[in-house]
MOPAC internal coordinates of N, CA, C and O (Angstrom, degrees):
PM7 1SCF
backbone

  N    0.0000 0     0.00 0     0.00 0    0    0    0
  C    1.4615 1     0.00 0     0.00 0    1    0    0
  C    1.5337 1   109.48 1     0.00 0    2    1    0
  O    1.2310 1   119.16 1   -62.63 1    3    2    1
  N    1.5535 1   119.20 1   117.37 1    3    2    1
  C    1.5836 1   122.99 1   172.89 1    5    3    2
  C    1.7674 1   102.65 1   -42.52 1    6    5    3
  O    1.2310 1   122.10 1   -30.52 1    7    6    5
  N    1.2435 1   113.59 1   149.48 1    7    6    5
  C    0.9848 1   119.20 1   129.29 1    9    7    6
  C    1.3968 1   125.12 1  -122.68 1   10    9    7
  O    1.2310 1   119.93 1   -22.63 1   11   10    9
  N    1.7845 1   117.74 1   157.37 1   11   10    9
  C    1.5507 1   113.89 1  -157.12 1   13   11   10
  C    1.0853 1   108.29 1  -113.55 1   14   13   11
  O    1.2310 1   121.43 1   176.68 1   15   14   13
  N    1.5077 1   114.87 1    -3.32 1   15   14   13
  C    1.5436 1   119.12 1  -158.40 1   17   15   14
  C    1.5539 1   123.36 1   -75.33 1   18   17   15
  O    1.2310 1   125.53 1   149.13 1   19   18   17
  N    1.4450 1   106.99 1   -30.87 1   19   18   17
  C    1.6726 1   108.89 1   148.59 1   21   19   18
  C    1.2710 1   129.24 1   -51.83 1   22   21   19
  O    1.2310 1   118.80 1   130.82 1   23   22   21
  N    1.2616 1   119.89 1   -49.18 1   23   22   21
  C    1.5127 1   125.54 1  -174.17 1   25   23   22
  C    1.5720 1   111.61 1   -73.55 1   26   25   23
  O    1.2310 1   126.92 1   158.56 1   27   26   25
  N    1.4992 1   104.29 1   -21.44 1   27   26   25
  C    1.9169 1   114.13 1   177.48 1   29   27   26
  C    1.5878 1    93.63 1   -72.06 1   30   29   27
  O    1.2310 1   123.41 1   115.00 1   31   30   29
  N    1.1911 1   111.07 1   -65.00 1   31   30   29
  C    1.7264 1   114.14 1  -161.11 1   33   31   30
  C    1.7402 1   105.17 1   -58.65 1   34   33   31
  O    1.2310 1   123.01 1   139.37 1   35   34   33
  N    1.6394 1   111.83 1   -40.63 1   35   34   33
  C    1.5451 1   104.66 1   157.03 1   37   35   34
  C    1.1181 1   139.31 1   -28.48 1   38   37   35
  O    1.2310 1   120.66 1   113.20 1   39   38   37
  N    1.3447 1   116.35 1   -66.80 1   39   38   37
  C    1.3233 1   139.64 1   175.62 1   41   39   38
  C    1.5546 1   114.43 1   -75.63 1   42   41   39
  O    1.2310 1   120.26 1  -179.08 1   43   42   41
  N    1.6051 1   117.10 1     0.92 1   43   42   41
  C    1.6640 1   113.26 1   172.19 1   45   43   42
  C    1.8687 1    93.64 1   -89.82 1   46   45   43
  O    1.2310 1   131.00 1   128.65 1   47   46   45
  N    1.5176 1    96.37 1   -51.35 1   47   46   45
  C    1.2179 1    98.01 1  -163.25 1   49   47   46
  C    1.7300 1   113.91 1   -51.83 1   50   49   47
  O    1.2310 1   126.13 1   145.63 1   51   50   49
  N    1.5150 1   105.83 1   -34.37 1   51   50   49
  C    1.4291 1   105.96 1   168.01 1   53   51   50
  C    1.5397 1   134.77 1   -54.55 1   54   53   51
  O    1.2310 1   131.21 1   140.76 1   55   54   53
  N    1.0118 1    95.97 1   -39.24 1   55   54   53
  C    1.4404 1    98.26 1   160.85 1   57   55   54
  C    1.1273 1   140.89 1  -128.36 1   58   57   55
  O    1.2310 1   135.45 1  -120.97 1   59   58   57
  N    1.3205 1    87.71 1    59.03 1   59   58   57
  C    1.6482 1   131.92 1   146.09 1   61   59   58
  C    1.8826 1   105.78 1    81.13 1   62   61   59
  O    1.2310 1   117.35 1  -162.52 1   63   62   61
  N    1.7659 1   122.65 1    17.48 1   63   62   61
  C    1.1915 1   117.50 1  -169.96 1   65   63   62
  C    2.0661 1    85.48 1   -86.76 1   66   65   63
  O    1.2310 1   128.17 1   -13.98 1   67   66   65
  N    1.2686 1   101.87 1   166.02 1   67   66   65
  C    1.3519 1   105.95 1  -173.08 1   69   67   66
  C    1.7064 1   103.32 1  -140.82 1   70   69   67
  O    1.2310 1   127.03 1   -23.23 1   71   70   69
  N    1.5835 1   104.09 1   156.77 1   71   70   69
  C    1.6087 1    91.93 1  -175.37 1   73   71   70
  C    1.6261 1   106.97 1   -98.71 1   74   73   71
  O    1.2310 1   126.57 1   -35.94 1   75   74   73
  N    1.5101 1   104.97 1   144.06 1   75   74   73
  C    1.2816 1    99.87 1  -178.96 1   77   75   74
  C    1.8227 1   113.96 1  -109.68 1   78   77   75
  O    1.2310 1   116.43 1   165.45 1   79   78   77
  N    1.2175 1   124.38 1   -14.55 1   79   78   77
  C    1.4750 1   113.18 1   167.67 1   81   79   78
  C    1.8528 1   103.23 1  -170.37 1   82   81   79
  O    1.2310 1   123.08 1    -9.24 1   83   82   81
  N    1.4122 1   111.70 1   170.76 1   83   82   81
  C    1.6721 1   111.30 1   176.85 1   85   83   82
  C    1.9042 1    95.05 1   -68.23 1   86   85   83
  O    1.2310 1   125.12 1   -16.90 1   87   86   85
  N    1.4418 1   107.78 1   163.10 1   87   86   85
  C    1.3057 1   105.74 1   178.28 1   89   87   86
  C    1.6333 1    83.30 1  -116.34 1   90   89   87
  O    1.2310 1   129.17 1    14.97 1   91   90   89
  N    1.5156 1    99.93 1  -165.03 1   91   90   89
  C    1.9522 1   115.36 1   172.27 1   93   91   90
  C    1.4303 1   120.82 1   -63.51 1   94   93   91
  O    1.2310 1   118.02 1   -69.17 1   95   94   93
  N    1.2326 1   121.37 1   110.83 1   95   94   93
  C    1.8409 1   135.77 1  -158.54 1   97   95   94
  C    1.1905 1   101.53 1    54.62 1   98   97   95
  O    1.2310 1   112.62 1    38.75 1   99   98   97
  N    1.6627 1   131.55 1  -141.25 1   99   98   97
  C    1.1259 1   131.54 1  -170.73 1  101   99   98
  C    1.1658 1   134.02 1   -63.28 1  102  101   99
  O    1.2310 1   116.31 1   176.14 1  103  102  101
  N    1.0516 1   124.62 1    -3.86 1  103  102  101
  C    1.3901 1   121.23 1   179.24 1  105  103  102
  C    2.0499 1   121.44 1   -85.75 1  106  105  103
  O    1.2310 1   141.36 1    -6.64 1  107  106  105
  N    1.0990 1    76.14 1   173.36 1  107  106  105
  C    1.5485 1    99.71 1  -171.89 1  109  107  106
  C    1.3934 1   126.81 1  -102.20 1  110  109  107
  O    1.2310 1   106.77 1   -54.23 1  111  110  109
  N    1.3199 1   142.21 1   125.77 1  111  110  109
  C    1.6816 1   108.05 1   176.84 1  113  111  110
  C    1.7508 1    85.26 1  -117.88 1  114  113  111
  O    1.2310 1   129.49 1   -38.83 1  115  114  113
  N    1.5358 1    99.32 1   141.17 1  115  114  113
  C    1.7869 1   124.02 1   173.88 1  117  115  114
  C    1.4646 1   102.09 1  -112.44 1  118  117  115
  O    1.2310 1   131.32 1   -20.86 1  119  118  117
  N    1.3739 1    95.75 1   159.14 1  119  118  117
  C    1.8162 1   101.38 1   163.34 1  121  119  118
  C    1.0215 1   104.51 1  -122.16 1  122  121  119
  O    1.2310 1   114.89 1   -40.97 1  123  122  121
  N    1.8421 1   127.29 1   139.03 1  123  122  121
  C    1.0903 1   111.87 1   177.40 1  125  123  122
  C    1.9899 1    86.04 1  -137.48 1  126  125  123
  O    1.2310 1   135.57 1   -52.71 1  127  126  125
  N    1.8391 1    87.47 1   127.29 1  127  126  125
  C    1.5200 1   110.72 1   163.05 1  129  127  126
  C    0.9500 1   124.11 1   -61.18 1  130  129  127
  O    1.2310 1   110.68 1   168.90 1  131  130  129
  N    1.8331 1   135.13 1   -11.10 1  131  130  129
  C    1.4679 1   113.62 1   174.03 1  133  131  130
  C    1.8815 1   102.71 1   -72.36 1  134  133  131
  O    1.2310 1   126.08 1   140.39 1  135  134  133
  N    1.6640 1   105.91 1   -39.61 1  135  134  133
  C    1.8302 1    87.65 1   177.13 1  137  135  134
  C    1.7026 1   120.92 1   -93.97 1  138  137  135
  O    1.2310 1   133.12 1  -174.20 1  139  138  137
  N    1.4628 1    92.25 1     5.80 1  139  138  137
  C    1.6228 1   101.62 1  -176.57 1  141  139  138
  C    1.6148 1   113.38 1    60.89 1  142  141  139
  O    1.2310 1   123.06 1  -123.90 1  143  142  141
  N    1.4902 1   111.74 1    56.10 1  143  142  141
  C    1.7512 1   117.71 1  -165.20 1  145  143  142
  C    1.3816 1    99.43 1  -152.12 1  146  145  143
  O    1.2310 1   112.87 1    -7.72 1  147  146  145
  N    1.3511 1   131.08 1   172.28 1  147  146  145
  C    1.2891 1   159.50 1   121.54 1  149  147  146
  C    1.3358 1   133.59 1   -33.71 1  150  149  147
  O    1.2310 1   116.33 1  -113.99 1  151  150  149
  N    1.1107 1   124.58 1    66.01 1  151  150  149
  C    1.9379 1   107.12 1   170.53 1  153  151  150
  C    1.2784 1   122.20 1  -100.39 1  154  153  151
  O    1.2310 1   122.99 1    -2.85 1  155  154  153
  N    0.8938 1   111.88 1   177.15 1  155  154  153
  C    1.4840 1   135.76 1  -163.42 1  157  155  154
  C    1.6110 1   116.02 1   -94.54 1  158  157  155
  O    1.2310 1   113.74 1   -64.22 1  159  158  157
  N    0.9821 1   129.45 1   115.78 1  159  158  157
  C    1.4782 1   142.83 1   178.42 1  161  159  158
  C    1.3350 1   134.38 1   -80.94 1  162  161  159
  O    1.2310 1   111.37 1  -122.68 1  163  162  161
  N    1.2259 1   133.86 1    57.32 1  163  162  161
  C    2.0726 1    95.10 1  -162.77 1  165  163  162
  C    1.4890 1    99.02 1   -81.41 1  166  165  163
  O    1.2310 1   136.36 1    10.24 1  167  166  165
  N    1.1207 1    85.93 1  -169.76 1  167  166  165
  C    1.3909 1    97.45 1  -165.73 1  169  167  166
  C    1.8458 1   109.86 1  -139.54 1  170  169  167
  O    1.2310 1   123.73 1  -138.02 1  171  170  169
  N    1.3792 1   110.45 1    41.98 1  171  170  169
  C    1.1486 1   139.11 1   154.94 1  173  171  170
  C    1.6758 1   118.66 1  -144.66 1  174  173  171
  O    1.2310 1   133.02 1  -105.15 1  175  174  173
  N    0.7358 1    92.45 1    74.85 1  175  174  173
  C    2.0998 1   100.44 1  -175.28 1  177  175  174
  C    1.3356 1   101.59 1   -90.58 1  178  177  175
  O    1.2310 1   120.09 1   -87.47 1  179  178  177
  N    1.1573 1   117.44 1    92.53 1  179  178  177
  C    1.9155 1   131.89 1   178.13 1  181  179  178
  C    2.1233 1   100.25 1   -84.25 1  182  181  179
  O    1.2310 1   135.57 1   150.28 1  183  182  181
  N    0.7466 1    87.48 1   -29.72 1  183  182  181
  C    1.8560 1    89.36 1  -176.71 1  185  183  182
  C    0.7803 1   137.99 1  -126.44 1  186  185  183
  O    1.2310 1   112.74 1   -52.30 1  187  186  185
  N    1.5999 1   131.31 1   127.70 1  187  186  185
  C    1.3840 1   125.54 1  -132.53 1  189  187  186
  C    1.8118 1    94.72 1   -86.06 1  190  189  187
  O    1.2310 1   119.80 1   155.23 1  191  190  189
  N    1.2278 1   117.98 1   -24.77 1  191  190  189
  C    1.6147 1   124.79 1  -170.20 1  193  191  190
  C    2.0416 1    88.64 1   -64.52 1  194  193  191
  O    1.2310 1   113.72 1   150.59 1  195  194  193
  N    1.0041 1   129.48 1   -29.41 1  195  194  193
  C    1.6085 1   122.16 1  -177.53 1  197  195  194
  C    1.5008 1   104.56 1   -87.18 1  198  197  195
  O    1.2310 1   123.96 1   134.32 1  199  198  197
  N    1.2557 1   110.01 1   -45.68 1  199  198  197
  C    1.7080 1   109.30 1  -175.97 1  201  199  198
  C    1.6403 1   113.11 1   -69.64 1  202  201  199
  O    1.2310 1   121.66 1  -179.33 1  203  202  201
  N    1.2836 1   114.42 1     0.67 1  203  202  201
  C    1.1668 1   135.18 1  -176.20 1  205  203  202
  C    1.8209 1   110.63 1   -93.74 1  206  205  203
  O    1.2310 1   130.12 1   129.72 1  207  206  205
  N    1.3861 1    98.09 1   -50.28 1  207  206  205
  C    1.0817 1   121.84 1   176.22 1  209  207  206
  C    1.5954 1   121.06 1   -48.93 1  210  209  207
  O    1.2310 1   132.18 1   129.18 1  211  210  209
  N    1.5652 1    94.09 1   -50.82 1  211  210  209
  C    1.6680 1   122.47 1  -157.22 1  213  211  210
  C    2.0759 1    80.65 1   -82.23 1  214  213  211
  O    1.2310 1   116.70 1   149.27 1  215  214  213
  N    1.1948 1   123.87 1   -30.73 1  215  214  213
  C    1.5045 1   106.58 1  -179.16 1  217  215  214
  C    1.5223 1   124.37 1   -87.66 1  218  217  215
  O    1.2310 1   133.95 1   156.02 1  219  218  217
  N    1.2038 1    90.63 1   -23.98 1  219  218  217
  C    1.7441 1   114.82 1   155.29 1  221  219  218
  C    1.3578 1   119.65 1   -36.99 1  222  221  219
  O    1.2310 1   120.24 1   108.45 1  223  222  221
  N    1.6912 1   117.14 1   -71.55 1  223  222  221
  C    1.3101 1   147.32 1   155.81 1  225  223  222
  C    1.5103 1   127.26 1   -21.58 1  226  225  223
  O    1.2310 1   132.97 1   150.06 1  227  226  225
  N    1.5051 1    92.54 1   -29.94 1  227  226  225
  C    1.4823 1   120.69 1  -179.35 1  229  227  226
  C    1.3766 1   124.32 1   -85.41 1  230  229  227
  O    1.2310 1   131.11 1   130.48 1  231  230  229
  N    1.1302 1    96.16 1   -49.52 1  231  230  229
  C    1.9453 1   110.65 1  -173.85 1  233  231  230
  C    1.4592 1    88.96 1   136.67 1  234  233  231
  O    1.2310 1   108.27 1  -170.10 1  235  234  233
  N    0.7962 1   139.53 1     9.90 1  235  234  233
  C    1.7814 1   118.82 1  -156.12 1  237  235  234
  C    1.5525 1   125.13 1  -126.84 1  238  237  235
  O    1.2310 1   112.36 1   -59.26 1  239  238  237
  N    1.6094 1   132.02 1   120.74 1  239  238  237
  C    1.3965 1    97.08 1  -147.93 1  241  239  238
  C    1.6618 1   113.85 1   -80.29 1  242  241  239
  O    1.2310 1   126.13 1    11.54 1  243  242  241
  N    1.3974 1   105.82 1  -168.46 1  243  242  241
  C    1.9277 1   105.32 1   179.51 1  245  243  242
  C    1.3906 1   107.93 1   -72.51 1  246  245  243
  O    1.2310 1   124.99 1   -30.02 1  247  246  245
  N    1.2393 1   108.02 1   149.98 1  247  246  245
  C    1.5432 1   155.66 1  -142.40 1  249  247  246
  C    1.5080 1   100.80 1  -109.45 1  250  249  247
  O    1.2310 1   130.96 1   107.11 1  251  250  249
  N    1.4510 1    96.46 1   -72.89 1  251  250  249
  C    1.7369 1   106.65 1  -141.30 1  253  251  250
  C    1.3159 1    93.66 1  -110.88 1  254  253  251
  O    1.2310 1   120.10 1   180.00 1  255  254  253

C-alpha cells in the first residue's frame, strides 16, 4: 500500500508552506502562504485521491 505522506510534506515544504504544530491524533496543522490559511495534515495518506486533496487545500495543483 503507497503511502503519500512524504511526497505531500515535500511538495508543502517546496512551496514554501511550513508546519506549525501536531494537530488531534495524527495529524498535522501547516500554513500555507499561497492561500494565507491553516490545513490539515495527516500523517498517514494511503490514497492518492486525499493526498491530492490535501494539495488542493493548499494552493497547489494535483500531484498523484
Amino acid at each position: 500500500m503507497a503511502n503519500y505522506t512524504r511526497d505531500v510534506k515535500r511538495r508543502l515544504t517546496e512551496a514554501g508552506c511550513t508546519f506549525v504544530r501536531q494537530g488531534r491524533g495524527d495529524h498535522e496543522i501547516w500554513y500555507s502562504p499561497i492561500i494565507n490559511r491553516h490545513i490539515t495534515v495527516d500523517s498517514g495518506i494511503k490514497s492518492r485521491h486525499t493526498a491530492n486533496e490535501t494539495l488542493k487545500q493548499a494552493g497547489l495543483p494535483k500531484a498523484f
